[in-house]
C-alpha positions as CSV (number, residue, x, y, z in Angstrom):
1,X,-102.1,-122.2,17.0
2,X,-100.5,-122.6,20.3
3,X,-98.0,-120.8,21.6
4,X,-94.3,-121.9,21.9
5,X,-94.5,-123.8,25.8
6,X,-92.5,-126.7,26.9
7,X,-95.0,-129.1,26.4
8,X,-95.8,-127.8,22.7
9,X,-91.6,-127.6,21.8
10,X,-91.6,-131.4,23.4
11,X,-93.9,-132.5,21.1
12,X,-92.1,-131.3,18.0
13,X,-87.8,-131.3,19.4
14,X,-85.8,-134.1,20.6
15,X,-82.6,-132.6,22.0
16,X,-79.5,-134.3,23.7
17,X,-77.8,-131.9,25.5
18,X,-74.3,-133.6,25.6
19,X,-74.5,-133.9,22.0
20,X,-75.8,-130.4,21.1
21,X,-78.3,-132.6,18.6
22,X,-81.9,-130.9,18.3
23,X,-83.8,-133.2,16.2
24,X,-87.9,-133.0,14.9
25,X,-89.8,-135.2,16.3
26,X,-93.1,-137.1,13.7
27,X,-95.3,-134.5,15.0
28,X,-99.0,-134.9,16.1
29,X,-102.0,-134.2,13.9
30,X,-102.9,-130.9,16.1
31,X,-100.4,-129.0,14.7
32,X,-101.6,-129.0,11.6
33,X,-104.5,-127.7,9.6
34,X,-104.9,-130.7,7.4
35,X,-103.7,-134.8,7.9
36,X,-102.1,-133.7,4.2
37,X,-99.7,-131.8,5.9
38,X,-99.2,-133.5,8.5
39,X,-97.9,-136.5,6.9
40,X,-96.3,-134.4,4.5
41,X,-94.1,-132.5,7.4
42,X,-93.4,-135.9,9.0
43,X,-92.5,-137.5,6.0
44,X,-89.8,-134.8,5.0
45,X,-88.3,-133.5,8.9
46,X,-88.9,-136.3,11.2
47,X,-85.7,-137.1,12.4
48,X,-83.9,-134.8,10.7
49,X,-81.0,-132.8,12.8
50,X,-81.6,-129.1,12.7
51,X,-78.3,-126.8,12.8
52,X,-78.1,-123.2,13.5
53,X,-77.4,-121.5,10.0
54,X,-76.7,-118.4,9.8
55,X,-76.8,-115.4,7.5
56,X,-73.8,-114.3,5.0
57,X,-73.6,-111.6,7.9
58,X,-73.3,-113.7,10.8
59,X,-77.2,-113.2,12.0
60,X,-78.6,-116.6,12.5
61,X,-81.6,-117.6,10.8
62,X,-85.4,-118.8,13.0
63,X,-86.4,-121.9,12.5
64,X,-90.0,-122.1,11.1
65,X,-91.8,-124.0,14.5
66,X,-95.4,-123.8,13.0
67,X,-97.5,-121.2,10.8
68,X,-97.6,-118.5,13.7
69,X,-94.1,-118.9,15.7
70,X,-90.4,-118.8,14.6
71,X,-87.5,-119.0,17.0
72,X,-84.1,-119.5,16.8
73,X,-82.6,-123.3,17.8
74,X,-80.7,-121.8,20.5
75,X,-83.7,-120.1,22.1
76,X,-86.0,-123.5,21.4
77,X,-83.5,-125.4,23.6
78,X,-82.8,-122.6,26.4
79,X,-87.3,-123.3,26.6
80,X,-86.8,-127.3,26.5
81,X,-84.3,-127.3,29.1
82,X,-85.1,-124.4,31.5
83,X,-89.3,-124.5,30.9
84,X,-89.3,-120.8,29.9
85,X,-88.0,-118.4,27.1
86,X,-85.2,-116.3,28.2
87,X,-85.7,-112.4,28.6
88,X,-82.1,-111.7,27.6
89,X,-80.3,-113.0,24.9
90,X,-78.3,-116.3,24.8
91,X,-75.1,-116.5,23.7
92,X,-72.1,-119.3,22.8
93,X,-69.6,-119.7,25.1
94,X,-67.0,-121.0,22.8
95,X,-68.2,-118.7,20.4
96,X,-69.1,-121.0,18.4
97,X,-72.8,-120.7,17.0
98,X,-72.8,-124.4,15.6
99,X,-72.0,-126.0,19.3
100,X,-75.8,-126.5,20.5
101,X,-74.6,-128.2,23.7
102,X,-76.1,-127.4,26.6
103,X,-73.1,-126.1,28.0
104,X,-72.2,-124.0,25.7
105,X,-75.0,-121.5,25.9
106,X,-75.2,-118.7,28.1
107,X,-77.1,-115.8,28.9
108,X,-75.9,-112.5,27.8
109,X,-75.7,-109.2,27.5
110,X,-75.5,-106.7,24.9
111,X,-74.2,-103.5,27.4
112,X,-71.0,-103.3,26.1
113,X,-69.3,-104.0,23.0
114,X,-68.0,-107.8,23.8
115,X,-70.8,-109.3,24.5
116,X,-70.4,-110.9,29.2
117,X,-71.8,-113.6,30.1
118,X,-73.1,-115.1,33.4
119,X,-72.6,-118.9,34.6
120,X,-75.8,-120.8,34.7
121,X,-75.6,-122.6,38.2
122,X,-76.2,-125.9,36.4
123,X,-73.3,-125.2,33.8
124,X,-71.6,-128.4,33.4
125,X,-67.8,-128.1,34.3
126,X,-66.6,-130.1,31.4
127,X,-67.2,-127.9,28.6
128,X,-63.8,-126.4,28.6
129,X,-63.6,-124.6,25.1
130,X,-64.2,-121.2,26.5
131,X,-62.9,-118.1,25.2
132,X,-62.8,-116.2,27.9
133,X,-61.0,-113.0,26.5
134,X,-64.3,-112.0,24.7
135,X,-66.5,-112.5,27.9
136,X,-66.8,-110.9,31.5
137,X,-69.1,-112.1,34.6
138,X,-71.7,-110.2,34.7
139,X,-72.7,-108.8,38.6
């Protein structure tokens, strides 16, 4: 199987970033071991939204990618948009873990209790439902 690249997460993710919609694409026949389940895969997720759920204790569930790789929606779209997987964590501005936009996800660090956050310099300036009590710039 191939690793989780941009190219691979193209091939299987539609995303909107304004929208915060990650959809599955109808995937091609080399990610799969048979045509069998191939069409089967296509024929139950293609198109299909994906949503972050999450846990009964808040920890958000991976989304199965392939038979090797897991990763977690947020992390799939920080790859799709940026090219690369982040080596810190990512976060929700808003703090809300269902709000997928583009916007609304930040890099962040777990060094202190409340979790800080630093700007991306292509963070769009209308996303507005910030909490900013929760977060600090990091420096």
């Amino acid at each position: 199987m191939q690793p989780l690249t941009q190219a691979y997460l193209q091939e299987c993710f539609t995303y909107r970033p304004d929208a915060g919609t990650l959809r599955w694409k109808e995937r091609p026949r080399k990610h799969f071991r048979s045509l069998f389940d191939q069409l089967d895969f296509n024929e139950k997720y293609s198109g299909r939204e994906i949503e972050n759920q999450t846990y009964k204790d808040n920890t958000e569930k991976a989304l199965r990618v392939n038979d090797k790789y897991s990763a977690h929606p947020k992390r799939i779209i920080w790859c799709l948009m940026t090219g690369s997987y982040p080596a810190r964590a990512i976060g929700f501005v808003s703090g809300n873990k269902q709000d997928l936009r583009w916007c609304n996800l930040c890099l962040v660090s777990k060094l202190s209790p409340n979790y800080r956050y630093k700007k991306r310099d292509s963070e769009a300036s209308f996303c507005v439902s910030t909490n900013v009590s929760t977060f600090q710039i990091l420096k």
